[in-house]
C-alpha positions as CSV (number, residue, x, y, z in Angstrom):
1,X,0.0,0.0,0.0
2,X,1.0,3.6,-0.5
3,X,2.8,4.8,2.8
4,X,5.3,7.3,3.6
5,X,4.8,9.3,0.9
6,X,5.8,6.6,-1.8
7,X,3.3,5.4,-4.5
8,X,3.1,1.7,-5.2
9,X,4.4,-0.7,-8.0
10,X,5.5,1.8,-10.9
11,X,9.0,1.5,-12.7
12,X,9.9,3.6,-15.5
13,X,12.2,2.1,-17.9
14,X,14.3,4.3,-20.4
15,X,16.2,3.1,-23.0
16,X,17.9,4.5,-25.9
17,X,14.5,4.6,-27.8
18,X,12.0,4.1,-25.8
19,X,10.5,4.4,-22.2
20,X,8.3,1.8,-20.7
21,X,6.3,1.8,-17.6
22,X,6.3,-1.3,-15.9
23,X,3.0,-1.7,-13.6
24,X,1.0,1.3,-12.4
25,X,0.0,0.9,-8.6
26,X,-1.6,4.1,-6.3
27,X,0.6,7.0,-6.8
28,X,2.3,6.0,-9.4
29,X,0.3,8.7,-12.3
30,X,1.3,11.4,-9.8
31,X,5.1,10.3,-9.8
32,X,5.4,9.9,-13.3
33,X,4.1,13.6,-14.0
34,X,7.1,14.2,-12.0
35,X,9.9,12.9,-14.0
36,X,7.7,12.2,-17.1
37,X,5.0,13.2,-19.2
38,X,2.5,10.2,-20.2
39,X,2.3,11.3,-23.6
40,X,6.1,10.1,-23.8
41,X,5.5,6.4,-22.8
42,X,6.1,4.0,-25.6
43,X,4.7,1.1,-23.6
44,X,2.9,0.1,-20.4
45,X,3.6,-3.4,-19.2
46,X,1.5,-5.1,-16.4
47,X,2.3,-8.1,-14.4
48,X,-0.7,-8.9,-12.8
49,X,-4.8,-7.6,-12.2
50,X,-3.9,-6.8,-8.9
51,X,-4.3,-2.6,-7.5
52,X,-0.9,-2.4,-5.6
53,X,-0.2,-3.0,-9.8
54,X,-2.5,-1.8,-12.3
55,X,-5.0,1.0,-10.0
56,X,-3.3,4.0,-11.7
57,X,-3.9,3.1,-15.5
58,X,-6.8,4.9,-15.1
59,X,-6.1,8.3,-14.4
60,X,-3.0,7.6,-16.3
61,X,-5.1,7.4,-19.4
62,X,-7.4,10.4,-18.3
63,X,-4.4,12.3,-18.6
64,X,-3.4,11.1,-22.1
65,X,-6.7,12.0,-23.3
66,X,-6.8,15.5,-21.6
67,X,-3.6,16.6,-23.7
68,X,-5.7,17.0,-26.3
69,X,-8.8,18.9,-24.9
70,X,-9.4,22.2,-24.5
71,X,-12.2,23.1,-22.1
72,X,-13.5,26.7,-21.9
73,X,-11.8,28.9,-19.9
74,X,-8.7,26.5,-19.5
75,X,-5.2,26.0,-21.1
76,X,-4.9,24.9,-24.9
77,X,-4.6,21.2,-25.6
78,X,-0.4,20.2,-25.5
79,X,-1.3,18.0,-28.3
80,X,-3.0,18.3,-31.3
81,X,-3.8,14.9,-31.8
82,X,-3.3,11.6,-29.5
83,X,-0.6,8.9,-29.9
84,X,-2.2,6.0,-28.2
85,X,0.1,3.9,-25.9
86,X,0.8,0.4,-26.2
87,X,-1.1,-1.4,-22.9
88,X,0.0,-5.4,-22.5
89,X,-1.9,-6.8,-20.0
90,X,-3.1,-10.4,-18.8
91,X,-5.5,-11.8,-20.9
92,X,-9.3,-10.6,-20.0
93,X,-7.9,-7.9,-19.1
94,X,-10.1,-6.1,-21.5
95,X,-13.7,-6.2,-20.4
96,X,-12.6,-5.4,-16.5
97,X,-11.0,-2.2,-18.0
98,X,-14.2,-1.8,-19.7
99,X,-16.9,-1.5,-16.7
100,X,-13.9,0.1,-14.8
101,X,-13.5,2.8,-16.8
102,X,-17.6,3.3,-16.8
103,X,-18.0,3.7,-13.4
104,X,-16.7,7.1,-13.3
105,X,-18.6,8.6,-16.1
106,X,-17.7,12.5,-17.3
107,X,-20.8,13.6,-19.3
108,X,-19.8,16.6,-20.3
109,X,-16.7,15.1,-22.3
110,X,-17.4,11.9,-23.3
111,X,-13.9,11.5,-24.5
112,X,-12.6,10.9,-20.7
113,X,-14.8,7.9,-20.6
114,X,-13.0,5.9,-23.2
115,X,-9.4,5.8,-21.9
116,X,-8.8,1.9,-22.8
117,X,-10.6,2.3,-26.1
118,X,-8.8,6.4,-26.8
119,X,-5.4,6.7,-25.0
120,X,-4.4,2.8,-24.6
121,X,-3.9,0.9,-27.6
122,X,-4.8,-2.8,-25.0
123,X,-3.3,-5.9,-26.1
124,X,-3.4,-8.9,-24.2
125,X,-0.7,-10.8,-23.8
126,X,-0.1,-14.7,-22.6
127,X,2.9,-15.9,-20.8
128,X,5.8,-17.1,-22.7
129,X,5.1,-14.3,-25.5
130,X,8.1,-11.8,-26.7
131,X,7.7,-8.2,-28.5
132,X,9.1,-5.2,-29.0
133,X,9.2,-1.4,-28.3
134,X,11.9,0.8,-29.5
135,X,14.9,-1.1,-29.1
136,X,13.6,-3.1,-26.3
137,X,12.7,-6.7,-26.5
138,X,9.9,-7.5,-23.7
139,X,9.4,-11.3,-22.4
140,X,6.9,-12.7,-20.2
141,X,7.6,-15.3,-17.8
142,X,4.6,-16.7,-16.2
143,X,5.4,-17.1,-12.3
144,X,3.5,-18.3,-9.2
145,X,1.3,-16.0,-7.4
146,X,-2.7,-16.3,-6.5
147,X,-3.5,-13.9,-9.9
148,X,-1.8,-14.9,-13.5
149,X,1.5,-13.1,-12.7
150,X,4.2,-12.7,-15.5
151,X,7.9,-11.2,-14.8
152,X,8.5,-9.2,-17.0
153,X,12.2,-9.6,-19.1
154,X,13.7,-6.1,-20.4
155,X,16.8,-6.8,-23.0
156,X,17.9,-3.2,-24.5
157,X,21.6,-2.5,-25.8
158,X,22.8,-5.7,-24.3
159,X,21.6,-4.7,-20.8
160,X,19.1,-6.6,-19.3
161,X,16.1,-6.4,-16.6
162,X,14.1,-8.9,-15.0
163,X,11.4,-7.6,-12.9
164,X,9.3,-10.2,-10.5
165,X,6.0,-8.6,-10.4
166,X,4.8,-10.6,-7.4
167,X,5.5,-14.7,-7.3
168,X,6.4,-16.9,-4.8
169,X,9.5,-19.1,-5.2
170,X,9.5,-20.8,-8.5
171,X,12.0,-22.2,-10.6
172,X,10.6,-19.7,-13.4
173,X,11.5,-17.0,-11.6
174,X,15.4,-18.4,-11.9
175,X,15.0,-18.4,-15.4
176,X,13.4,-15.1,-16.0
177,X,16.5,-13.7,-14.6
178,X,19.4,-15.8,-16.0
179,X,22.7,-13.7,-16.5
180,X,20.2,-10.4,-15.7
181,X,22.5,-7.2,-15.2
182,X,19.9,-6.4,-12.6
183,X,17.2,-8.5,-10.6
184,X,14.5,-5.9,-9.5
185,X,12.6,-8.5,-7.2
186,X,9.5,-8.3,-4.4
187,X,10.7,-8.7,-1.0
188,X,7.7,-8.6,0.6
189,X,8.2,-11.0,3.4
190,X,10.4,-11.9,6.1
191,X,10.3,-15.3,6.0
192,X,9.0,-18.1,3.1
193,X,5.5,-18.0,1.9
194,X,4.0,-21.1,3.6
195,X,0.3,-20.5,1.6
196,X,-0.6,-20.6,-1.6
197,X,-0.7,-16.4,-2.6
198,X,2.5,-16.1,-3.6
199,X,5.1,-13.7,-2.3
200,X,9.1,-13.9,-1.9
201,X,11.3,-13.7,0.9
202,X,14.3,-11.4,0.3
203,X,16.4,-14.4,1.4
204,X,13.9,-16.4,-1.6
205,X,15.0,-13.2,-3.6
206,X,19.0,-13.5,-3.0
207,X,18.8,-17.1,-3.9
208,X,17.1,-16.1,-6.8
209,X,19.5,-14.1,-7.9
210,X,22.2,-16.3,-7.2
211,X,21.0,-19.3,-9.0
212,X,19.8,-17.2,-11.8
213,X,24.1,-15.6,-12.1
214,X,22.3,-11.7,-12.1
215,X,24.7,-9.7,-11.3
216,X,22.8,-7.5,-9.4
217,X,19.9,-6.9,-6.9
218,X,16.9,-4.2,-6.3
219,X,14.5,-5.3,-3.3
220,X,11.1,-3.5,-3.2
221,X,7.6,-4.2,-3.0
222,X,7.9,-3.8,0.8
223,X,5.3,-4.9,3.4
224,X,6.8,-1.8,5.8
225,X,9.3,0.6,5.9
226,X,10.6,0.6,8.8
227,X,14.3,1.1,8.7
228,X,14.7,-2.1,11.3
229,X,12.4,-4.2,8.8
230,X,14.7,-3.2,5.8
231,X,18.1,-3.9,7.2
232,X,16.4,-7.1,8.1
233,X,15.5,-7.9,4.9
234,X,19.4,-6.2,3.1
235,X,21.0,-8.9,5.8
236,X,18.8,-11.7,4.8
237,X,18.8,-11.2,1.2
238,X,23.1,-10.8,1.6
239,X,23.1,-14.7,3.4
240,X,22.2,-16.1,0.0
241,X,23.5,-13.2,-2.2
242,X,27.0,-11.6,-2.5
243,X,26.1,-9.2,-5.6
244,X,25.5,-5.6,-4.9
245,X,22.0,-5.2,-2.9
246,X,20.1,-2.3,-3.0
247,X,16.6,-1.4,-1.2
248,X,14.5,0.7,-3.9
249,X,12.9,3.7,-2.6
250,X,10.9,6.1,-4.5
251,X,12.4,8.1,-7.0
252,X,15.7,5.9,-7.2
253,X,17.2,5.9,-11.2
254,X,19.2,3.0,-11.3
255,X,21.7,2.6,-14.0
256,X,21.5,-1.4,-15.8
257,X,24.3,-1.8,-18.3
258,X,25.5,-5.0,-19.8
């Protein structure tokens, strides 16, 4: 959940060509205006249908469709015509987007209403399929959690990035990030998932990261942020990884280079 003034799951990815957004939790439209204007995305990528992940493709698309409205007695339009952004998301995705969207109806200008028909360009994706944007190559690596959850697999300029989305330990999730420059993986727990929803340990993460050779390691998705329940989590996830560990915290630019 948003707390301490961080949003939730949102990673923006920039490349030579391109700049991908990588799930879109609470908060995560407001710190994008920040750095990034949504018009600019070449891609959004989501991992999984749940809100920590996916609640801010809404306004996010509001906001794509606004560039190009003038209302009276308001600023012009900044742009004269829409670009719409390449959404891959789970399959039946769709129709939830759909009725979401409709539940927050602006009369007056209809346009708002149609962000996943206007200012996404949704395609659904299944697990195991590869495509590109800019000079990215994008893989999806279906992994274990209580929601069809795929990690996501950046390659760009012979760097690459494996992000987790949220998974428990899974042999899958080795493979997603073989030989990965950079492991960005959920710590959320302290200790192994013992049920069936699907989360990782940072010690599950270090061992992920070792058995997968990354070369490196960014911990987030954290259950609190508490300084004593990080360093607990940096010392666990060091027992079974001697890489370079790093706890993400909002607004972090981490370089990835191959």
């Amino acid at each position: 959940m948003p707390a301490d003034g961080q949003a939730s799951s949102g990673y923006l990815v920039e490349t030579a060509s391109a700049r991908l957004l990588l799930d879109c939790g609470p908060g995560v439209a407001t710190a994008l205006s920040a750095v990034c204007d949504p018009t600019d995305l070449d891609g959004v990528v989501i991992s999984h249908l749940h809100a920590d992940h996916c609640y801010d493709l809404l306004p996010i698309g509001k906001s794509l469709l606004s560039a190009t409205l003038t209302f009276p007695g308001g600023p012009a339009a900044r742009c004269a015509s829409l670009r719409r952004v390449p959404l891959f998301v789970p399959g039946d995705a769709t129709e939830v987007f759909t009725r979401w969207a409709a539940l927050f109806p602006v009369t007056t200008m209809p346009l708002l209403d149609k962000a996943f028909e206007r200012a996404f360009d949704v395609r659904e994706y299944q697990p195991g399929d590869r495509f590109e944007a800019g000079d990215a190559t994008i893989g999806l690596h279906e992994l274990r959690h209580v929601l069809p959850n795929c990690g996501i697999r950046v390659e760009s300029g012979g760097a690459v990035l494996a992000y987790t989305g949220d998974t428990g330990m899974t042999d899958a999730a080795v493979k997603l990030a073989a030989d990965a420059d950079l492991l960005l993986a959920e710590a959320t727990l302290n200790a192994p998932d013992v049920t069936d929803h699907g989360h990782l340990s940072a010690l599950d993460a270090g061992a992920i990261a070792t058995r997968s050779g990354a070369r490196s390691l960014a911990l987030t998705h954290f259950a609190s942020g508490e300084a004593s329940w990080l360093e607990q989590l940096r010392t666990s996830a060091a027992s079974a990884f001697d890489g370079p560990i790093r706890l993400v915290r909002g607004g972090d630019r981490i370089s990835v280079a191959g």
